[in-house]
N, C-alpha and C positions, 0 to 999 in steps of 0.2 A: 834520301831526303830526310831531312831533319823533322824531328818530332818534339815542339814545345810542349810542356804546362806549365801552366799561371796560378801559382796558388798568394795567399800576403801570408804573412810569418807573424809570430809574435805579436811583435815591431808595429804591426799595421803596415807593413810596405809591402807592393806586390815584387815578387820575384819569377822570374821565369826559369824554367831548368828543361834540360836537353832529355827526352826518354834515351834509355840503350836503343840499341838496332832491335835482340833479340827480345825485349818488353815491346815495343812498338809493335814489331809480327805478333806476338802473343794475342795486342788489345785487338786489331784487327782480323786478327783470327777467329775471334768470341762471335758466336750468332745473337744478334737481338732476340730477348724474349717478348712473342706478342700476349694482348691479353687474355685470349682464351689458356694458354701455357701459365697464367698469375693468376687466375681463377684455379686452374686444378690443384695449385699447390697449394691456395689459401683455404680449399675447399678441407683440402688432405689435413689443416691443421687445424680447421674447427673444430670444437664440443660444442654439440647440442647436448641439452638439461633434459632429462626424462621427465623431469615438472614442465609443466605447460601453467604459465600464467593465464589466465582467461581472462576479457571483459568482465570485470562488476557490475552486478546490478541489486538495486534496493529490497530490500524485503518487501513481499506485498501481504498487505496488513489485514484484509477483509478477513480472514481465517483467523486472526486472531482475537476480532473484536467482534466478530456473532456468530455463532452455532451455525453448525451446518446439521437440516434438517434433510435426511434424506428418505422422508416417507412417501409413498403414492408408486415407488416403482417405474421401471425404463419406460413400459405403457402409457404412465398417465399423461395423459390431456389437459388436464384442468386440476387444481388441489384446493378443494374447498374447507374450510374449518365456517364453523358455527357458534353466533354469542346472542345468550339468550341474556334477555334483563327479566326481573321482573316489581312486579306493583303489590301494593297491597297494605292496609293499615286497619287497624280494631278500634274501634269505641265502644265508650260506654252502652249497654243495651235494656230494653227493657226484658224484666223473666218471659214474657210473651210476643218479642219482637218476631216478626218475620220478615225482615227486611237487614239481613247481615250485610257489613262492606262483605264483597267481595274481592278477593286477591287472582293477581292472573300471571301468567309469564307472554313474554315476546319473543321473538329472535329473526335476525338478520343472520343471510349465509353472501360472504365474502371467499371470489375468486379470482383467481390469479391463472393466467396461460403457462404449460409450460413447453418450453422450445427445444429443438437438439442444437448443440453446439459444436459444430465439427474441424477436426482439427489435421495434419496429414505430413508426415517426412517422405522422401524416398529416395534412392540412392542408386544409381548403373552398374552394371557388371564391371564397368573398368576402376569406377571406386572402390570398389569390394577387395577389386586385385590390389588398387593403391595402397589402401587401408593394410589391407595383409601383409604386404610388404615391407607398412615402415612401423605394423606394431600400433598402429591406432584405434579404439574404439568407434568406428562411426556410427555405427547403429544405434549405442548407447549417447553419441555426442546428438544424434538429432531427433531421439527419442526425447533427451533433457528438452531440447529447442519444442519441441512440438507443444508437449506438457508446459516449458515457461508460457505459449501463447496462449494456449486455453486458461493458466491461472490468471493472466494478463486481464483476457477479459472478465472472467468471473471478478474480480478484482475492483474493477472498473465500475463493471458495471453494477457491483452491490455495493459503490455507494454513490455513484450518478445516475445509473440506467444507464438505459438504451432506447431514446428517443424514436431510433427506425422502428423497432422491435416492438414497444410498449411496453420492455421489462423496465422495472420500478427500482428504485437503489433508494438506501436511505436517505439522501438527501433532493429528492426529489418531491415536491409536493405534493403528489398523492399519496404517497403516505401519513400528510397532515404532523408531519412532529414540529412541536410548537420553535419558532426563530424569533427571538426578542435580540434588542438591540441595548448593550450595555449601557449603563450610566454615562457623562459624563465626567470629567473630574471637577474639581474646587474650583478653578475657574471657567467653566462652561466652555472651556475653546477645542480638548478631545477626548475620545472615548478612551482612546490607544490604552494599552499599557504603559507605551513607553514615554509617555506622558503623566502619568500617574503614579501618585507615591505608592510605597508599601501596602498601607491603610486603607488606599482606595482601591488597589486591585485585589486585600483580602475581600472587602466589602464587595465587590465582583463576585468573588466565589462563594463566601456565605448566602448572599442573595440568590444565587444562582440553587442552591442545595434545599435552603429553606424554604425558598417557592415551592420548589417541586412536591419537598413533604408535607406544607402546608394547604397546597393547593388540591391534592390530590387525597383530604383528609387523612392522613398518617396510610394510606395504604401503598405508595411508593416512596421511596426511599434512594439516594442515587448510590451508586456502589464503584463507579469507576469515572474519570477525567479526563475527556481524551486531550489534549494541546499541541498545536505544532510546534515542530523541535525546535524552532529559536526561542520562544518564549517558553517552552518545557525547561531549557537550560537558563531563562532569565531566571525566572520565579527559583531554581533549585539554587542558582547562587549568587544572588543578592542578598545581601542582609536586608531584616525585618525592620531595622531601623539603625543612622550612622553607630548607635551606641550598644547594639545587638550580636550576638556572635551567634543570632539562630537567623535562617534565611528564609524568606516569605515563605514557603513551600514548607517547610519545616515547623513554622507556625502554625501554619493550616493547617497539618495533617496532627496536630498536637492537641488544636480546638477546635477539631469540627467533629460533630459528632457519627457522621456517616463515612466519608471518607477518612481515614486514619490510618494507611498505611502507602509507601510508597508504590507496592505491585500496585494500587489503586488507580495510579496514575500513569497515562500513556503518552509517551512521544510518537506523533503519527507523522510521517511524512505527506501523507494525503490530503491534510487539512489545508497546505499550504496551495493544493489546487482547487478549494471548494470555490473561491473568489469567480474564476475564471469560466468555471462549470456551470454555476449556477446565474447565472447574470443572465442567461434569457428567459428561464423560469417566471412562471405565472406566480404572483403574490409579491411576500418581503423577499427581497434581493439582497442576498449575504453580500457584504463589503465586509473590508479591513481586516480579515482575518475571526477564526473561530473558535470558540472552546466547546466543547459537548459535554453532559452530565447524563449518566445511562444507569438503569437496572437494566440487566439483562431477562431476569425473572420473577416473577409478584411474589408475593407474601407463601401462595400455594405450590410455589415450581414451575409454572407455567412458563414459556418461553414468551417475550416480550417481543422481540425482535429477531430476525434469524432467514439465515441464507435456504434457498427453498434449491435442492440438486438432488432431484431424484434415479439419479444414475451418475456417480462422477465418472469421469473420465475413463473411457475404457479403449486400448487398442483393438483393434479385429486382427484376420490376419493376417499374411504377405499377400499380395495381388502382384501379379507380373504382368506387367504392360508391354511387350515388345522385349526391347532387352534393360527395363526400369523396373526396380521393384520398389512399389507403391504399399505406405501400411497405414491404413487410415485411421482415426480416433473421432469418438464422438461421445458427448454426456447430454445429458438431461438437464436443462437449469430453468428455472424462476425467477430470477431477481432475489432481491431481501423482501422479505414481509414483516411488515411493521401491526403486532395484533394488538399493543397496548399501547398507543402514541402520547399517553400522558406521563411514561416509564423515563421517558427521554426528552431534553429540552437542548435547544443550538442557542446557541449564545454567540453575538458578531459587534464585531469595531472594534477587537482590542487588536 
């Protein structure tokens, strides 16, 4: 029996040609490969990378922008600090007065709960084998995971709270830090920046600097600028004006007298969620975006602001559940504590 193939040539014209006898046995002779047979070859000619690309995820910022205070211990219950005021002034008197002013002190004690925050990996005997078998770290891959959930919430929660809980975060209103709402611009139609010339968003930030050390009789002073990062990178590279080759940001930190350098200034990704968080809040209701102006510390060293973890993060040790070993973690946290709430002022609508 004859054996065509149909191939087109050059030409573009189909041709047809006769196989031999002894090629025709040959093609028929050949077994089909199925796909489990094209998986073990393709399997046999992979390279796998000993790098492992992993999910990104953002830096979380609360560690960077308040002190972590860790006094009171894994025990404590409660972390109380103490602010006395006091009164008192002199006048003229008579040589035989017996009726001097008298001077006195006060003081209020401010407490705060503190809670365990627990955290937990675990992994079976057959992962263990898996794991050993192709070279992987699992213990250390979900110790990392355990550790990113607990900085997650510390994270979170010291600068929203935790509404279940009662923990407090900075931007929650019982810590009372004052929320003004920006100027308009020249034509009273927005606050925005992106609305706003060069001029009017310096006048933003001067105001925002001088309030504080005016308001506060020269005893605070702001020392750092938090901004979310799209407007952290307006203000850095815009010019100060069409005829200018300095850029707002550059300006500012050129003639202002408290802030003047750029580590002064922070691009926070977190800012860009304060909109959303804070909208059910009792009081002023952050809109349109935020800027912050902070001392961390007064005149004396004292801490202004500052995350309260009286125990971070600690693992215990293996637990074996059946054939599941379980390795739990737990810390001690507070919220942030806000002791001198005139240190720092929120600034909203650009």
């Amino acid at each position: 029996m004859k054996r065509l193939v149909k191939f087109v040539d050059e030409a573009g014209v189909e041709q047809e040609v006769e196989l031999r006898a002894d090629i025709a046995k040959l093609v028929d002779s050949v077994e089909s490969m199925n796909d489990s047979d094209g998986l073990f070859f393709q399997r046999q000619l992979e390279a796998i990378e000993a790098q492992t690309y992993d999910v990104l995820y953002p830096d979380l910022e609360a560690r960077e922008c308040f002190v972590t205070n860790t006094f009171g211990g894994a025990g404590a219950q409660t972390l109380t600090y103490r602010s006395y005021d006091r009164v008192g002034k002199a006048q003229v008197i008579n040589a035989r007065a017996t009726d001097l002013p008298k001077s006195d002190i006060s003081g209020k004690e401010y407490s705060i709960k503190v809670l365990s925050v627990g955290v937990a990996y675990d992994y079976d005997i057959d992962e263990v084998a898996a794991a050993q078998m192709v070279g992987m770290p699992l213990e250390a891959r979900k110790a990392m995971a355990a550790r990113r959930g607990y900085e997650e919430y510390v994270n979170h929660t010291s600068f929203f709270g935790d509404k279940t809980t009662g923990l407090g975060g900075f931007f929650t209103p019982s810590n009372s830090v004052a929320r003004t709402v920006v100027a308009q611009n020249a034509g009273a139609t927005s606050t925005k920046w992106e609305d706003k010339t060069p001029d009017e968003i310096l006048a933003d930030l001067n105001e925002a600097c001088g309030s504080m050390y005016a308001g506060t009789k020269k005893i605070h002073s702001p020392k750092e600028l938090w901004l979310p990062v799209k407007l952290w990178n307006y203000i850095r590279s815009t010019p100060r004006s069409n005829v200018s080759d300095t850029t707002i940001l550059s300006y500012f930190l050129a003639n202002n007298e408290f802030i003047t350098d750029k580590s002064q200034v922070k691009a926070l990704n977190i800012l860009d969620e304060v909109v959303a968080e804070t909208a059910g809040d009792a009081g002023t209701t952050i809109t349109d975006g935020v800027f912050v102006i902070v001392n961390k510390t007064t005149p004396e060293g004292q801490e202004t602001v500052r995350i309260r973890e009286t125990l971070p993060l600690q693992f215990l040790p293996v637990q074996l559940h059946g054939l599941v070993y379980e390795v739990p973690g737990r810390g001690r946290f507070a919220g942030v504590e806000v002791t001198y709430p005139r240190a720092m002022d929120i600034y909203f609508g650009i």
